[in-house]
C-alpha positions in Angstrom: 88.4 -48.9 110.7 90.6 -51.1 109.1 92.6 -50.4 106.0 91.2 -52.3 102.8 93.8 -54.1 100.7 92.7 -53.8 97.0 94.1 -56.6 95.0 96.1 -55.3 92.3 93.8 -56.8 89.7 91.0 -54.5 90.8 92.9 -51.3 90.9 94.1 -51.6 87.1 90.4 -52.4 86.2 89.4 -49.4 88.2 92.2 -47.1 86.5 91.1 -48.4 82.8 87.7 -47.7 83.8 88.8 -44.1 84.7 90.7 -44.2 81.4 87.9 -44.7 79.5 85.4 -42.1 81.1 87.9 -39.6 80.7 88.4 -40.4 77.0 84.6 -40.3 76.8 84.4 -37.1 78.1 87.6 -36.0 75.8 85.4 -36.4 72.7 81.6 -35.2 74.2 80.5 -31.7 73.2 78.8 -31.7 76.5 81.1 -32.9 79.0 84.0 -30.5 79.7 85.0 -31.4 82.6 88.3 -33.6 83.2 88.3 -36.2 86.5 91.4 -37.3 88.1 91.9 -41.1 88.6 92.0 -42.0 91.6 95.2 -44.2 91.5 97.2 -44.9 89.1 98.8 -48.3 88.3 102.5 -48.6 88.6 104.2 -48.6 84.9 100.6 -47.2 83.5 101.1 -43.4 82.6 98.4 -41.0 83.3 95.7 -39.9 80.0 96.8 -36.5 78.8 94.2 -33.9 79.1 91.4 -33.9 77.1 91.9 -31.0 74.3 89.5 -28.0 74.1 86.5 -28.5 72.1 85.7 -27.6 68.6 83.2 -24.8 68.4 79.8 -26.6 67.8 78.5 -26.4 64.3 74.1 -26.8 63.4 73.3 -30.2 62.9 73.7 -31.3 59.2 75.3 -28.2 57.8 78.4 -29.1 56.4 81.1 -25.9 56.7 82.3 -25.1 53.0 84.3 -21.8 51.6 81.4 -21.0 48.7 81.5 -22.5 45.3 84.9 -22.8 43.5 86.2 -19.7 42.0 86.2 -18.1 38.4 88.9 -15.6 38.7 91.7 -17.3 37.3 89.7 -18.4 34.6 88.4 -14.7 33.7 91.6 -13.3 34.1 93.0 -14.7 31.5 89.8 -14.5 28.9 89.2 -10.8 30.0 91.6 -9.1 27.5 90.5 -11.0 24.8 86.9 -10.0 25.2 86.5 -6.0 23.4 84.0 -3.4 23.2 82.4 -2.2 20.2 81.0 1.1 19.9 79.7 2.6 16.3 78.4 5.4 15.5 75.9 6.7 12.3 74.9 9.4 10.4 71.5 10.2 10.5 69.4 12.8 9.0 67.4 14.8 11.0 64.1 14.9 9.0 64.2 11.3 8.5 60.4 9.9 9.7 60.2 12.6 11.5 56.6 14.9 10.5 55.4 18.4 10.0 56.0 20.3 13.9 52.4 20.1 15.6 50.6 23.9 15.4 48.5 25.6 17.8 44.8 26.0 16.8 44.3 29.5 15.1 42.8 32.1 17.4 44.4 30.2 20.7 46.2 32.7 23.1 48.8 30.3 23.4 49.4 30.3 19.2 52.5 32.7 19.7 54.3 31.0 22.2 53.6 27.8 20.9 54.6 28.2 17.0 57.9 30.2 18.3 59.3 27.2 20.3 58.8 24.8 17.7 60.2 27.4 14.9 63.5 27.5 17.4 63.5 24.3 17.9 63.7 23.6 14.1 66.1 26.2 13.8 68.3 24.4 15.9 68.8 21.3 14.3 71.7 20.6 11.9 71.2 18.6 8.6 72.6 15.9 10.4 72.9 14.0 13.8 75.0 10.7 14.9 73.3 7.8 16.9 76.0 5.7 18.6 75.3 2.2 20.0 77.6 -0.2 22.6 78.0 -3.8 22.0 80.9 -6.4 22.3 83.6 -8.6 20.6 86.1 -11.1 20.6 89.1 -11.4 19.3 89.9 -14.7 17.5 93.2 -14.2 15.6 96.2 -12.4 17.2 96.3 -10.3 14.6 93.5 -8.7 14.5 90.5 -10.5 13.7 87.9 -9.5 15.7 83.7 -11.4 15.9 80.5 -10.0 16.8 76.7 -9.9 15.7 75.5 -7.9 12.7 73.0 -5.9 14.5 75.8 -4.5 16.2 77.3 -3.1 13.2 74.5 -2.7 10.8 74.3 0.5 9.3 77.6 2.1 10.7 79.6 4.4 9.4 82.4 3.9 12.4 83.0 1.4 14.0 85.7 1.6 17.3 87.5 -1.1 18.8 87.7 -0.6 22.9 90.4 -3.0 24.4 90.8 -3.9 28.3 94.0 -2.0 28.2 92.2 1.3 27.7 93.5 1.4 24.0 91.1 1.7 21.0 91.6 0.4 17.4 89.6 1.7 14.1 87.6 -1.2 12.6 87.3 -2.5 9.3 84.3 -4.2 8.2 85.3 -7.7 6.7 81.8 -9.7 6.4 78.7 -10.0 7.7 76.2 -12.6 7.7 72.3 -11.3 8.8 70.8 -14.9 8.9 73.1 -15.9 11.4 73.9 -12.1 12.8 77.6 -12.5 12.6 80.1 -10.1 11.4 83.6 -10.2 11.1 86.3 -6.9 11.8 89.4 -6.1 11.4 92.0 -4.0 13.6 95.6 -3.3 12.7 97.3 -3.1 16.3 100.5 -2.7 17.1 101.9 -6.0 18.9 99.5 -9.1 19.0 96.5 -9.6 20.7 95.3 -12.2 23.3 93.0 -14.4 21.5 90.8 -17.0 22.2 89.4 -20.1 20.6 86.2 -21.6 19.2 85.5 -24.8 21.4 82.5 -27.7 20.5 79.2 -26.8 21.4 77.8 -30.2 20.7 79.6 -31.5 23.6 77.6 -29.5 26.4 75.3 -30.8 28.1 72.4 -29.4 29.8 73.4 -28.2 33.3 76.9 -27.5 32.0 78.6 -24.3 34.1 78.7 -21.3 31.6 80.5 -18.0 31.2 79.6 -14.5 29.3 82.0 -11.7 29.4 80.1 -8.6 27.9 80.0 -4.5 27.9 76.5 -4.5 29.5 75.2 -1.2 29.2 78.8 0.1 28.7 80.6 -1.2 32.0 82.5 -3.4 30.0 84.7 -6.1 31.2 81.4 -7.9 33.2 82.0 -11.5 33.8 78.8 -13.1 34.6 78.6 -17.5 35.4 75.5 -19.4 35.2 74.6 -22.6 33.3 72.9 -23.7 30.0 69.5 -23.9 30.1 68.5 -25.6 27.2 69.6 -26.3 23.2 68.5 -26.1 19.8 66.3 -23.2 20.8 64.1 -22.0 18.0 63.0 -18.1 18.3 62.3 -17.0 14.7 65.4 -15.0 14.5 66.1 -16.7 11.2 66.0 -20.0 9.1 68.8 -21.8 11.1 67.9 -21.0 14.8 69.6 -23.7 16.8 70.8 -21.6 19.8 72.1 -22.3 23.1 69.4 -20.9 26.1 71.4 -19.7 29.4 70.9 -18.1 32.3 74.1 -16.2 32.2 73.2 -12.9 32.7 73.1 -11.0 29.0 71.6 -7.6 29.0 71.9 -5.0 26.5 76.0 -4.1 25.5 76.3 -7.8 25.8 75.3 -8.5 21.5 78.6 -9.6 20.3 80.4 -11.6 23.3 81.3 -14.4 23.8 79.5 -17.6 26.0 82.8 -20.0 27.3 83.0 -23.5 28.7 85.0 -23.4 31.6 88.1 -24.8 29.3 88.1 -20.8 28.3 86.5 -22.1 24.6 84.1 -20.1 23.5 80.9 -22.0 22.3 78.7 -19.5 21.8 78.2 -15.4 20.9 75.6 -13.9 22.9 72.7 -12.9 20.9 69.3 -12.1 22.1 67.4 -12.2 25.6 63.8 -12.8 26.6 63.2 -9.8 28.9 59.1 -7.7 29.5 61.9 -4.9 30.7 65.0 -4.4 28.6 66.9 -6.5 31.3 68.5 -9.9 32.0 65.6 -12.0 33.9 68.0 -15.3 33.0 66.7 -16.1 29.6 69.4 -15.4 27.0 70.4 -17.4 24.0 73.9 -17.6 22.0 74.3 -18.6 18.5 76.5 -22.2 19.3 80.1 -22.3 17.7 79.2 -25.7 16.0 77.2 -23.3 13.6 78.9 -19.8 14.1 82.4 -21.3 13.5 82.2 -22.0 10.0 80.3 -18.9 9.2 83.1 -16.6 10.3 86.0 -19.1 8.8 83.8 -18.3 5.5 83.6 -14.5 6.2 87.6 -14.1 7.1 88.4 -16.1 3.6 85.4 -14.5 1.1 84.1 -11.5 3.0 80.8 -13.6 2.5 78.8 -16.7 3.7 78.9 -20.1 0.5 76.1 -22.0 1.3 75.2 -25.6 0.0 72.2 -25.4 -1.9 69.3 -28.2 -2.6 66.5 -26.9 -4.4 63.4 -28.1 -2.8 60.6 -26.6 -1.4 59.5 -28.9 2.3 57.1 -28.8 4.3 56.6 -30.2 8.1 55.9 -33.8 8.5 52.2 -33.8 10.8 51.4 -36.7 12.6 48.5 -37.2 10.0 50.7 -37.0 7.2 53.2 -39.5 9.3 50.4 -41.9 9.6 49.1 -42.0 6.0 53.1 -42.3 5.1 53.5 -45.2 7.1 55.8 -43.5 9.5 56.0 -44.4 13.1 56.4 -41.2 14.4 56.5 -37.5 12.5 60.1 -37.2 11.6 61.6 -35.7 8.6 60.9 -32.8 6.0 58.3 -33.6 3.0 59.4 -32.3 -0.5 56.6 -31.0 -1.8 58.4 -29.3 -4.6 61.9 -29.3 -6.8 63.1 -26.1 -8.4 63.6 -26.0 -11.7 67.1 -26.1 -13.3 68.2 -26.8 -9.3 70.6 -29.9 -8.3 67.8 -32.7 -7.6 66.2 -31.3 -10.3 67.6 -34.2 -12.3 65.0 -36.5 -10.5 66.9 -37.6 -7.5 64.5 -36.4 -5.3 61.1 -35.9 -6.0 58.0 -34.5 -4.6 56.5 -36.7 -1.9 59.6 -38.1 -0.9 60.5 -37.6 3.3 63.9 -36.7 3.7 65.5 -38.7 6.7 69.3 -38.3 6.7 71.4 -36.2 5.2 75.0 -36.7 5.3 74.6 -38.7 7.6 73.0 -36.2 9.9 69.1 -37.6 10.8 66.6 -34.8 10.0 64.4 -34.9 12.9 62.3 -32.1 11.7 61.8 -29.8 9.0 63.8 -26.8 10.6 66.9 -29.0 10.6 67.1 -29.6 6.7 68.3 -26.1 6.1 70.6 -25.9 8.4 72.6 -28.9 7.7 72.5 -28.1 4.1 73.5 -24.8 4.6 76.5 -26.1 6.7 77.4 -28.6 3.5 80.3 -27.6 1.3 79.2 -26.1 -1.8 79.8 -28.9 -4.9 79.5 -32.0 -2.3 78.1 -35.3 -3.2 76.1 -36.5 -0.3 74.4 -39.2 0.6 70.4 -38.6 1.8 68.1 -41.2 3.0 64.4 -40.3 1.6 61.4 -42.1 2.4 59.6 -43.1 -1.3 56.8 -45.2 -1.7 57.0 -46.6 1.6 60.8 -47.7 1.6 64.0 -46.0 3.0 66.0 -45.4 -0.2 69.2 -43.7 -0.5 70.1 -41.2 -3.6 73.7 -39.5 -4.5 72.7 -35.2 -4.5 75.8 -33.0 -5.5 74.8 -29.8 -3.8 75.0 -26.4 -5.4 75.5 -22.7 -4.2 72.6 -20.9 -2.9 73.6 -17.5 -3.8 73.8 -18.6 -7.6 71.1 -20.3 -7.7 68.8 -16.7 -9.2 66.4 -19.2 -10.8 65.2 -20.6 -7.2 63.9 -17.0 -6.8 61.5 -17.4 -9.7 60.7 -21.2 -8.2 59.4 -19.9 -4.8 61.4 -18.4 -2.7 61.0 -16.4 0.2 58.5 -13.9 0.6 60.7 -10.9 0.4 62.7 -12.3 -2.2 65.3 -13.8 0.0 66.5 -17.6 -0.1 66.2 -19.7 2.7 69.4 -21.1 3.1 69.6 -24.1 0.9 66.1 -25.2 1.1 63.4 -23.0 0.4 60.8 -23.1 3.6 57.1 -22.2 2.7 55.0 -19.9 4.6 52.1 -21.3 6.7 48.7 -21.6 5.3 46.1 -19.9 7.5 45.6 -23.6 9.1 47.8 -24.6 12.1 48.3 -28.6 10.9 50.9 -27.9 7.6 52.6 -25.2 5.1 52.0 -24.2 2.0 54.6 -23.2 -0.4 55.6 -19.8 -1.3 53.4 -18.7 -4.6 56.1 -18.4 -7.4 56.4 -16.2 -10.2 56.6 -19.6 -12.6 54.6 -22.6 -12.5 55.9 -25.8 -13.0 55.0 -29.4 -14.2 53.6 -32.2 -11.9 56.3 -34.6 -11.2 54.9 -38.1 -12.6 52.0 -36.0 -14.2 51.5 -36.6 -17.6 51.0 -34.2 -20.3 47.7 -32.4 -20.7 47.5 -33.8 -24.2 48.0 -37.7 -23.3 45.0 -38.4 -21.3 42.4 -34.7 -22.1 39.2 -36.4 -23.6 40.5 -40.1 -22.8 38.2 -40.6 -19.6 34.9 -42.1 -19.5 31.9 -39.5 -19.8 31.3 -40.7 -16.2 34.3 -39.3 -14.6 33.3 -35.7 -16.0 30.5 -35.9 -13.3 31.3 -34.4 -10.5 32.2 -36.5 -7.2 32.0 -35.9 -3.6 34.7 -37.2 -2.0 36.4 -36.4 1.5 33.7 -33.1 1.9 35.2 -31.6 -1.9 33.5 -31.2 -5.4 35.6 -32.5 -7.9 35.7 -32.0 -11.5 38.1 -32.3 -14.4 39.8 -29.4 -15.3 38.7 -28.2 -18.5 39.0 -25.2 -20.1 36.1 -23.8 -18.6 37.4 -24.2 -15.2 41.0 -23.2 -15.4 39.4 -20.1 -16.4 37.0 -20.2 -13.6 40.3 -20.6 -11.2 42.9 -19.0 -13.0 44.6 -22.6 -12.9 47.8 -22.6 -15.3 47.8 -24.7 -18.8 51.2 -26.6 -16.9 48.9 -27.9 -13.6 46.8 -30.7 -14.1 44.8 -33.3 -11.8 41.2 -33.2 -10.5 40.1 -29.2 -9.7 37.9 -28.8 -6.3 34.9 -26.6 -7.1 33.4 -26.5 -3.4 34.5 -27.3 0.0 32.0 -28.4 2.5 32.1 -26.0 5.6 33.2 -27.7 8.8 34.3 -31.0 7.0 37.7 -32.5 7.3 39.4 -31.0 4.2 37.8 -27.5 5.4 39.6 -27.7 8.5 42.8 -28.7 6.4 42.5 -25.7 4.2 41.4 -26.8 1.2 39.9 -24.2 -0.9 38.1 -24.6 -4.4 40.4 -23.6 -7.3 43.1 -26.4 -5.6 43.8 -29.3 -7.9 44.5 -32.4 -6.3 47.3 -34.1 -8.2 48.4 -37.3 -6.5 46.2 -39.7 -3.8 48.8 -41.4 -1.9 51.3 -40.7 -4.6 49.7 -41.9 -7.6 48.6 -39.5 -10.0 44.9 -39.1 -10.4 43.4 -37.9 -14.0 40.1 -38.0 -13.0 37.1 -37.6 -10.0 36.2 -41.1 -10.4 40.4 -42.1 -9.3 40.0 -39.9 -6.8 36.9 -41.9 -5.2 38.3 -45.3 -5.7 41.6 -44.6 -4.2 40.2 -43.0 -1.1 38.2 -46.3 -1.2 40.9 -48.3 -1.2 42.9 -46.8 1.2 39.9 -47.1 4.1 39.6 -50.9 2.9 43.9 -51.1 4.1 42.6 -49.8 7.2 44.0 -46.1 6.5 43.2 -43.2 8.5 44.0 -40.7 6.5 44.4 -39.6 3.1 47.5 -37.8 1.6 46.6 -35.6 -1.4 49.2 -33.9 -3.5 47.7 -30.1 -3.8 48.6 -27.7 -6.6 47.8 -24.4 -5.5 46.5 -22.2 -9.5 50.0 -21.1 -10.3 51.5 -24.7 -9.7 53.3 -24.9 -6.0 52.8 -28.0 -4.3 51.8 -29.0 -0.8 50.9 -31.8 0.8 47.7 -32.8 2.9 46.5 -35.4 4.5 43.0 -35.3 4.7 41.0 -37.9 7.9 38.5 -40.8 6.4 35.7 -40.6 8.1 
């Protein structure tokens, strides 16, 4: 057979068709195999060979090392982070009863009396009962942070370091409402400290770390995230604290939550647990709030609160419709203390506090904190809502723990102030507070005295009304007897309540007196009737009555018109 001539044209686009297979097969995960051309063009170099493939990885898994590492980041927080363990006297035959006794006659009597007596016997006057918690130091030399209920009651408190040393503890201040102590150690050489950072800056979702002495194995470092903010758990009148899911079990009271700047924004407080242990709810009291308590407890071994002197109550969305308001924001005064710092008519009763030093009051739990916070002897600015318009008023706050008279005003029910603003407890209905009963009434703002309008009405308003399911009447003599209603309250009494009506359900009671309608004072049953009138004619949905409880505290309803 003859010899074929290939033009030279042909070969090269046979060799850059090789080329190209071979290149192809180079880069497949399923063809391995490496083909020869089968010429090769003069001045054309042969491919390399194809390199060995990578090994083959699942379809749309992406290879990673884990998540970014901690440890440099703890290892330079860890020595700053301390143990606390205390340690208390207790005496033995403290709530403890009479030892149980066998019945008489049993044939068990002997042997059961004897162990008893011995065991009796055995006891010393007095016993210590140690607990484990943890710290931080925040000054070099020696200034060390952790939660009351860690301390309380001590009679030794012992500093444990990460260096194995241990450092006596003095006791410089303590604050229950916000379960913060301060202590102080004398050591040697300085210690590695660490800083408070913002709190308000993080964010939900924001990466978290505790360092704690969890059930004494101190030094844990545990990561996780914040879960939420401004978490309210009736620990005490200025719960704002940060929720995380940082493990925090028991040991952990005391330490400290950090940003991963190494700032500490929070002390680790509480947990949420059926068991005793971490199931990812635990909550931290946020350096925006804990910072300037401990400043306060380093320089005066005690917390100096602004103080206000009013008495609030939550705004309902009833009470937020008869008001005018858009939505239930605010806190409702529904009383000013006596000889307190708005006592000078400032603020009165009915007004809705909005802002407050330039800090919006979206509910009622955030007055008292942000009062609290103020500097004692500040002139603020607050934003109240009176008569329907946003007004603002110049308050120079005073010093809660001076201010003994607020006590007498209504305080709280143990005796104790609630930071700045005096809270009420909660009526046995679920829609508003009442104020706490005080030991001294006071007089209706804008109420006029008993003697200028007593035996100025019409015989007609003496007869009682119904209005809004209640019995009205003047107050008389009669019936502040009747009620036990002080000679300094003064409105229209409520003799009966009609079961199941709309005031019923609001818990109105007879013996109230209602004092305002829509904050205008009303001197007689009659008022009463025409101003409920007038308010359905405005197209009102609800009423809101000014109610002065027998010994004078005010509250705030607002009652539905049917």
């Amino acid at each position: 057979m003859a010899p074929t001539n290939r033009s030279p044209f042909r070969r090269t686009l046979a060799l850059l068709a090789s080329v190209a297979i071979l290149a192809q097969a180079g880069v497949s995960e399923v063809a391995f195999a490496q083909t020869a051309p089968e010429a090769t063009a003069p001045g054309v170099a042969a491919p390399a060979p194809a390199a060995p493939p990578a090994p083959a990885t699942p379809q749309g898994v992406v290879p990673n090392n884990g998540p970014a590492s901690v440890a440099d980041l703890a290892e330079g927080l860890l020595d700053a982070v301390v143990n606390i363990s205390t340690s208390q006297n207790v005496k033995d035959d403290e709530g403890v009863g009479p030892a149980p006794r066998a019945p008489d006659g049993s044939p068990f009597q002997e042997f059961f009396n004897d162990f008893f007596n011995k065991q009796q016997g055995s006891k010393g006057p007095n016993h210590n009962v140690s607990s484990l918690g943890s710290g931080f130091v925040i000054d070099p030399t020696g200034y060390i942070v952790t939660n009351n209920h860690v301390i309380e009651g001590a009679d030794d408190i012992e500093v444990n370091f990460a260096n194995g040393s241990k450092l006596k503890a003095k006791l410089i201040g303590t604050d229950t409402k916000t379960d913060l102590s301060v202590l102080k150690v004398e050591p040697k050489a300085p210690l590695k400290a660490v800083k408070f950072g913002d709190s308000s800056e993080m964010r939900i979702g924001d990466w978290v770390m505790a360092i704690g002495n969890p059930f004494g194995f101190g030094g844990s470092v545990t990561v996780g995230i914040i879960s939420g903010r401004g978490r309210n758990i009736n620990a005490g009148p200025y719960d704002n604290f940060i929720q995380t899911d940082a493990a925090i079990n028991k040991g952990n009271s005391g330490g400290p939550l950090f940003n991963m700047k190494g700032e500490v924004i929070g002390i680790n407080t509480a947990i949420i647990s059926p068991s005793g242990g971490s199931i990812g709810i635990g909550f931290s009291v946020p350096s925006e709030l804990a910072s300037g308590v401990v400043e306060q407890l380093r320089q005066f071994g005690e917390t100096r609160r602004g103080w206000l002197g009013v008495r609030i109550q939550p705004v309902t969305d009833d009470i937020a419709d008869s008001l005018g308001l858009d939505t239930a924001k605010g806190a409702l005064v529904a009383g000013v203390i006596k000889g307190g710092p708005v006592d000078d008519g400032s603020i009165k009763a009915g007004d809705v506090i909005l802002k407050f030093d330039g800090k919006t009051v979206n509910e009622m739990r955030d007055l008292p904190r942000v009062v609290a916070e103020s500097t004692v002897g500040k002139e603020v600015d607050v934003v109240v809502l009176r008569d329907g318009k946003e007004q603002t008023v110049k308050v120079k706050l005073g010093r809660l723990e001076d201010s003994d008279q607020a006590a007498s005003g209504g305080g709280a029910p143990d005796g104790s102030q609630d930071d700045g603003v005096i809270t009420p407890d909660p009526d046995e209905n679920n829609d508003m507070d009442e104020p706490d009963t005080g030991d001294q009434a006071q007089p209706m703002p804008g109420a006029p005295a008993p003697d200028q309008h007593q035996g100025q009405v019409s015989p007609d308003a003496a007869t009682p009304k119904n209005v809004l399911g209640l019995s009205l009447s003047l107050l008389s003599p009669e019936t502040r007897k009747a009620f036990g209603i002080a000679e300094s309250v003064d409105g229209v009494v409520v003799t009966e309540v009609a079961p199941g009506s709309a005031s019923a359900e609001k818990g109105l009671k007879p013996g109230d007196v209602i004092v305002e309608v829509a904050q205008e004072f009303m001197k007689s049953p009659d008022a009463v009737a025409a101003k409920v009138k007038s308010l359905k004619q405005e197209g009102r949905r609800n009423a809101q009555l000014m109610i002065a409880s027998a010994n004078g505290d005010l509250r705030f309803v607002a009652v539905p018109m049917e």
